[in-house]
Legacy VTK file of the C-alpha trace (Angstrom):
# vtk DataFile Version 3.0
C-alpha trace
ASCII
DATASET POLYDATA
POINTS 239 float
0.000 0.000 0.000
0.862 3.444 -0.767
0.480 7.214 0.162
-0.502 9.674 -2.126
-1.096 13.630 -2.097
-1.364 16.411 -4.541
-0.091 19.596 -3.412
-0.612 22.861 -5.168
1.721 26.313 -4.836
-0.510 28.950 -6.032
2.014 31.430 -6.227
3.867 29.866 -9.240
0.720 26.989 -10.066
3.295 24.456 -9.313
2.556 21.113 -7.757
4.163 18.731 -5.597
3.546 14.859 -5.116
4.089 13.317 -2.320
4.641 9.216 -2.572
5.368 7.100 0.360
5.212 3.423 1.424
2.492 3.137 4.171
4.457 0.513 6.078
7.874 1.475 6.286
6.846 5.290 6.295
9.827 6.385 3.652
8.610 9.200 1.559
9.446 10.966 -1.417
8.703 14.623 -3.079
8.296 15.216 -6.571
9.160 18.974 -7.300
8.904 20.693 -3.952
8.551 24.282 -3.925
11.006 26.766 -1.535
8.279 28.772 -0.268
5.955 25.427 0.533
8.781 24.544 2.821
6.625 24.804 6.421
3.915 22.841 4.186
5.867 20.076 2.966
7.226 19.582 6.633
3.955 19.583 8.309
2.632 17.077 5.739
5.458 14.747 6.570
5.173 15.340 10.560
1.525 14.845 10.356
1.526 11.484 8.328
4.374 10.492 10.155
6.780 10.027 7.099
10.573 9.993 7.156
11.977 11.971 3.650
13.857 9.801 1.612
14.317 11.258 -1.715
13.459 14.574 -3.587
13.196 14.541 -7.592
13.147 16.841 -9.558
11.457 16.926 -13.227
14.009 19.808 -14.588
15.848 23.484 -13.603
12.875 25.302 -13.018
12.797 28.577 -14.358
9.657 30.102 -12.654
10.182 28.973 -8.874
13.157 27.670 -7.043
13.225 23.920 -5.452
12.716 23.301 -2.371
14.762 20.389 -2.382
18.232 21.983 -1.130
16.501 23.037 1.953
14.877 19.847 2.442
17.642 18.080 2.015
20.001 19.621 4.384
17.060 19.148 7.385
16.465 16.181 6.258
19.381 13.924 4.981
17.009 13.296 2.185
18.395 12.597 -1.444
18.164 15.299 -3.914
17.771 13.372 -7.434
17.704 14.867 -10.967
17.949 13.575 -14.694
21.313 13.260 -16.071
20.438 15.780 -18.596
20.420 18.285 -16.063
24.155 17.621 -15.414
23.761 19.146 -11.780
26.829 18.554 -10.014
25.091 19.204 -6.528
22.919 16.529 -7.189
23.152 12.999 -5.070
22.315 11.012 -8.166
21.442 11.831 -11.906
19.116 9.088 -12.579
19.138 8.287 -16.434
16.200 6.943 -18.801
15.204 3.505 -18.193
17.001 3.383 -14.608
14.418 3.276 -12.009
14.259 4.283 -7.652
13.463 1.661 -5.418
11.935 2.771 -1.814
10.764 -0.200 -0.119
7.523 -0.659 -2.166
7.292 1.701 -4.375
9.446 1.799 -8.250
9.711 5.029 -9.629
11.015 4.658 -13.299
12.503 8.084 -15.023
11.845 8.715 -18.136
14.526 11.529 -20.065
11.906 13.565 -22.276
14.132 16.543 -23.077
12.598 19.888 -25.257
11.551 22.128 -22.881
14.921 21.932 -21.222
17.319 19.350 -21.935
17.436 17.779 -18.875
13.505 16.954 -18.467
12.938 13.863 -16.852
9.768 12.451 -16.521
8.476 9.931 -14.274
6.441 7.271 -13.898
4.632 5.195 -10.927
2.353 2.121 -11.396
-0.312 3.525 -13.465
0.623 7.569 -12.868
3.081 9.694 -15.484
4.687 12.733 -13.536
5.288 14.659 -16.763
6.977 18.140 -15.118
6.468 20.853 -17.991
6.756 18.106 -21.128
2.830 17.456 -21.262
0.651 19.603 -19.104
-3.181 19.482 -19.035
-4.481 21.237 -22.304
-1.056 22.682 -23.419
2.845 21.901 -23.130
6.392 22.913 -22.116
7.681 26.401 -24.039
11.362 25.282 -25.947
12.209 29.132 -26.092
14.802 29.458 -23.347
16.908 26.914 -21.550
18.257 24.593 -24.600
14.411 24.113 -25.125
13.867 22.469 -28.712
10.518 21.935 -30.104
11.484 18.874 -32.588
12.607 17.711 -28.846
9.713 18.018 -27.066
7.383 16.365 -29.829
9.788 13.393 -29.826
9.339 13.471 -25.644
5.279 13.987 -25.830
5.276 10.822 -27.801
7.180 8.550 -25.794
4.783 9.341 -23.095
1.415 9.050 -25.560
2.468 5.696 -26.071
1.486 4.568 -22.634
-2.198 3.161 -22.635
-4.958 5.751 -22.908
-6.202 5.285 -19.184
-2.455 6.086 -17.679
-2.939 9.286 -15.422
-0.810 12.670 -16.324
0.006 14.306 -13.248
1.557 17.811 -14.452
4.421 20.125 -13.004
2.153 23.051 -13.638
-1.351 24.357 -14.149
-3.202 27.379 -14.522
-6.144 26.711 -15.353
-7.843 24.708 -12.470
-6.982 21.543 -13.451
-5.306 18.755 -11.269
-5.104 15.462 -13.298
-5.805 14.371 -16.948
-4.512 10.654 -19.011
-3.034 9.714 -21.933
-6.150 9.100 -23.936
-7.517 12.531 -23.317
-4.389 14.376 -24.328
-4.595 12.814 -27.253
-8.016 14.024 -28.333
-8.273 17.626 -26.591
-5.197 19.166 -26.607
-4.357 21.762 -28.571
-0.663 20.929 -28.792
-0.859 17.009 -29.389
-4.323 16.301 -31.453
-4.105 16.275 -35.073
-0.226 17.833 -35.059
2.453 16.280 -37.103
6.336 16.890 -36.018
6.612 19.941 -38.841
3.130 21.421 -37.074
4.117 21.013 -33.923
7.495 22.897 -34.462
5.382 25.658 -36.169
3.554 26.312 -33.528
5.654 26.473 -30.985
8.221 29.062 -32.615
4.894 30.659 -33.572
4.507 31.481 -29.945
5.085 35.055 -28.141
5.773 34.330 -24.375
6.616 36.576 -21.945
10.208 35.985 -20.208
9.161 33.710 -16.921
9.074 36.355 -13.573
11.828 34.716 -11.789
13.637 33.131 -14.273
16.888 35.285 -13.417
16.467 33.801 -9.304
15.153 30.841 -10.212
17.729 29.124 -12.852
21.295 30.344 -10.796
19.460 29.148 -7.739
17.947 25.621 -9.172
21.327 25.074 -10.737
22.653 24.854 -7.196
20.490 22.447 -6.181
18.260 25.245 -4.648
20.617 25.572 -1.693
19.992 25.054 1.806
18.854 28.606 3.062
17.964 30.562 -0.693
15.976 33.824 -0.023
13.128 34.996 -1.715
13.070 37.535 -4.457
12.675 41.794 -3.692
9.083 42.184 -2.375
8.307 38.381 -2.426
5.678 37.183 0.414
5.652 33.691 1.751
3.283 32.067 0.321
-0.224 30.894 2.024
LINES 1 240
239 0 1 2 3 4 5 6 7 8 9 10 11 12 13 14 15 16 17 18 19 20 21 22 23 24 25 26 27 28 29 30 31 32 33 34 35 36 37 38 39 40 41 42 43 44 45 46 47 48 49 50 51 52 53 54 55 56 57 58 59 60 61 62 63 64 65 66 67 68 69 70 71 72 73 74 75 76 77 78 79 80 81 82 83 84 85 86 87 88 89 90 91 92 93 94 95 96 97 98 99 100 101 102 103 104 105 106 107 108 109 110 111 112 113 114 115 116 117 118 119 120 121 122 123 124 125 126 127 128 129 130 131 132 133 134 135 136 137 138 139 140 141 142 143 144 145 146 147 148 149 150 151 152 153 154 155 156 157 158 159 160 161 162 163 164 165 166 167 168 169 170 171 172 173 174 175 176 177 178 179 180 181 182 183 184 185 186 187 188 189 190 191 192 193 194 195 196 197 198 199 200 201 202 203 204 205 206 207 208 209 210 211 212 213 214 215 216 217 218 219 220 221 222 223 224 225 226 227 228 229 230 231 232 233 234 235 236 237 238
């Protein structure tokens, strides 16, 4: 048996998982955010969970991990894809390798275009896609080695996984908290009915704004997000 939770930072529309064997009480964290930090802990405390492992799906450009933090109060393992090439990290797990805690597998997945070190992940029947398939929409490839005939290559390895697999995003804006395979497929806008040369037209065809705290996030995120990293000029804590 196995814990599960859905966590939501509405202050960048990030979300955390939290996995964790019910028995042994090891957890991990998918994506944690620095500012969700009291959150996170209380979570743990109050299920009585020891942190194992944090992973992360890419550098983040629009909030900063909370895994350094964690980490260093935790002795927890900070894991990344071996795209990323982080040198702070305690392991870069590759595609194909998997995590074993206890009960629970965790295989990773490398699905590079919206950065190069994306790693996806996947749990029984659940994808943890990070910013390569979100609900409705997709990953930007305009900054951070992002390449759109990358990301189309990435979106298909994981649309190969039956219909009823569960897409758990790194991000949404739009009220949305879970979607599948099969409905990707048919509703959104950036999979259904594109070919690779369509797909690569619309994405350069985009005009994004820069992310807000790219220029915090990345140097900070490339580090591991540190043990103590402070918020940007003006920034709250958020609820």
């Amino acid at each position: 048996m196995a814990i599960f939770k859905q966590l939501f930072d509405e202050g960048t529309s990030t979300f955390t998982y939290l996995i964790a064997d019910e028995h042994t009480r090891s957890a991990l964290l998918i994506d944690p955010v620095h500012e969700q930090h009291d959150r996170d802990q209380a979570v743990l405390r109050e299920l009585g969970l020891t942190l194992k492992y944090v992973l992360e799906t890419h550098v983040h450009a629009d909030h900063i991990t909370g895994g350094g933090r964690l980490r260093h109060e935790t002795d927890a393992l900070f894991i990344a894809g071996k795209g990323t090439g982080l040198d702070c990290a305690d392991r870069l797990i590759a595609n194909g390798e998997t995590l074993q805690m206890d009960s629970i597998t965790i295989h990773a997945l490398a699905t590079p275009g919206h950065t190069d070190g994306c790693t996806s992940y996947r749990w029984e029947n659940r994808l943890f896609t990070g910013d390569t398939i979100l609900i409705d929409a997709c990953g930007r490839t305009d900054f951070q080695q992002g390449s759109p005939e990358a990301l189309f290559n990435s979106i298909q390895q994981l649309l190969a996984f039956p219909d009823e697999t569960l897409i758990y995003p790194g991000h949404d804006y739009n009220g949305k908290w879970i979607s599948c395979v099969g409905q990707e497929k048919t509703i959104n806008p950036y999979i259904a009915g594109l070919d690779l040369p369509a797909f690569v037209a619309k994405m350069k065809a985009l005009n994004l704004p820069k992310p807000r705290r790219i220029d915090v996030a990345v140097p900070a995120n490339v580090l591991c997000g540190g043990a103590n990293v402070p918020r940007a000029p003006g920034e709250t804590e958020a609820a």
